[in-house]
C-alpha positions as CSV (number, residue, x, y, z in Angstrom):
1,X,-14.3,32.7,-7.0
2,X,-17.5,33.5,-9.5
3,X,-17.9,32.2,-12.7
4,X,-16.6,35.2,-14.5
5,X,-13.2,35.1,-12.4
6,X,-12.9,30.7,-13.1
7,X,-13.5,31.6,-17.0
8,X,-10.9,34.4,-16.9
9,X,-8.6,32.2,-15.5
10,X,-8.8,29.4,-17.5
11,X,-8.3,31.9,-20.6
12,X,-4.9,32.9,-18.3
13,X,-3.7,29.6,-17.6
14,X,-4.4,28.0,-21.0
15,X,-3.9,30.8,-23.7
16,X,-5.2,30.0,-27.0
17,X,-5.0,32.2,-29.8
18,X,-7.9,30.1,-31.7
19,X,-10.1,30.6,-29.0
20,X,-12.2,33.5,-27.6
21,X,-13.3,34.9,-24.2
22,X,-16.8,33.7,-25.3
23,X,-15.8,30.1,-26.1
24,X,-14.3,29.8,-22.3
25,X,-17.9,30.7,-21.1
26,X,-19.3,28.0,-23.4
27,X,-17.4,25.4,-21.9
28,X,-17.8,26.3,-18.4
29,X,-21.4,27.1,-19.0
30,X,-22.3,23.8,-20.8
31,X,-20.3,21.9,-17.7
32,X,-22.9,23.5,-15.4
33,X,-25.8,22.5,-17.8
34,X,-25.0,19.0,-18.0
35,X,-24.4,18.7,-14.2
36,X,-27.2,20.6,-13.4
37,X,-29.0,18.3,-16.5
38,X,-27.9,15.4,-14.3
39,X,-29.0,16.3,-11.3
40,X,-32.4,17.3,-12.1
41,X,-32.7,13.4,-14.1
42,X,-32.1,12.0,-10.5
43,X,-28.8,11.2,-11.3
44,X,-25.2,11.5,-9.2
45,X,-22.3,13.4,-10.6
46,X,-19.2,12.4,-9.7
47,X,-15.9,14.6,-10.0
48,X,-12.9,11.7,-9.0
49,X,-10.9,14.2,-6.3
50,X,-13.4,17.0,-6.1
51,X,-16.5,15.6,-5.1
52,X,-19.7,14.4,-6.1
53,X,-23.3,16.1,-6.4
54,X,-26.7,13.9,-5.7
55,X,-29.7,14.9,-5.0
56,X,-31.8,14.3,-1.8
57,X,-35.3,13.9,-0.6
58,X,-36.6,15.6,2.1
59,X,-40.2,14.4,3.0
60,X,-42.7,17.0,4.0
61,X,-43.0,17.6,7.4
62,X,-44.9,20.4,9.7
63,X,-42.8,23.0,10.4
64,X,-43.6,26.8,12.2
65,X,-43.8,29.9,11.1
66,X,-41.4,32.3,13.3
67,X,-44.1,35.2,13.3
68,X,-47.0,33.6,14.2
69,X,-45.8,30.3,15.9
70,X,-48.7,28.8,14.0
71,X,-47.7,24.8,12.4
72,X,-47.6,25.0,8.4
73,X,-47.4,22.3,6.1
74,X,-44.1,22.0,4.2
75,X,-44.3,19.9,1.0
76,X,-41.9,16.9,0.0
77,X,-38.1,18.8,-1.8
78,X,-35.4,17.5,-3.5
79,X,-31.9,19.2,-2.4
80,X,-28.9,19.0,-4.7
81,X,-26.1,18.0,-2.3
82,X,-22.4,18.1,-2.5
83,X,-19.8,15.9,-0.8
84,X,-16.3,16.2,-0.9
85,X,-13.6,14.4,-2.6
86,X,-10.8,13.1,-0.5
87,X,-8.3,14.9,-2.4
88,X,-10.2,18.2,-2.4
89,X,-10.3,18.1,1.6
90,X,-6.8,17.1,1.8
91,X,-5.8,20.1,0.2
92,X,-8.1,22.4,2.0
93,X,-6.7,21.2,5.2
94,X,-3.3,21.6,4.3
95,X,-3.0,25.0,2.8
């Protein structure tokens, strides 16, 4: 599913005649900010039966280039990683 096809399903499943195409993008869009906000503080975002995004630390490390086979120097990252609620994987394996 792509963000378009989540916002045009919400405006399916919870029909508003108030409310515009546009103002389903802003909410979706400002839920991706603020977790993306989140992450980028350092900070865990937790989704109780869906999951929960943190961010992790990889240290640098020498790693090869496939060409050349020569050793490069790869610098220090921070990851955003996702883990799964227990709900969301109960429902994934039974469906």
């Amino acid at each position: 599913m792509t963000k378009s096809e989540l916002i045009q399903r919400l405006a399916e499943m919870y029909p508003d005649p108030r409310l515009y195409h546009r103002d389903y993008e802003r909410v979706v869009n400002k839920i991706f900010e603020e977790i993306t906000a989140a992450l980028a503080r350092g900070d865990r975002v937790e989704l109780r039966g869906f999951g929960a995004f943190s961010v992790r630390e990889r240290g640098a490390r020498v790693g090869r280039n496939p060409r050349t086979g020569d050793a490069v120097q790869v610098g220090q990252k921070r990851l955003p990683f996702f883990k799964t609620g227990k709900e969301l994987r109960d429902r994934v394996n039974n469906a």
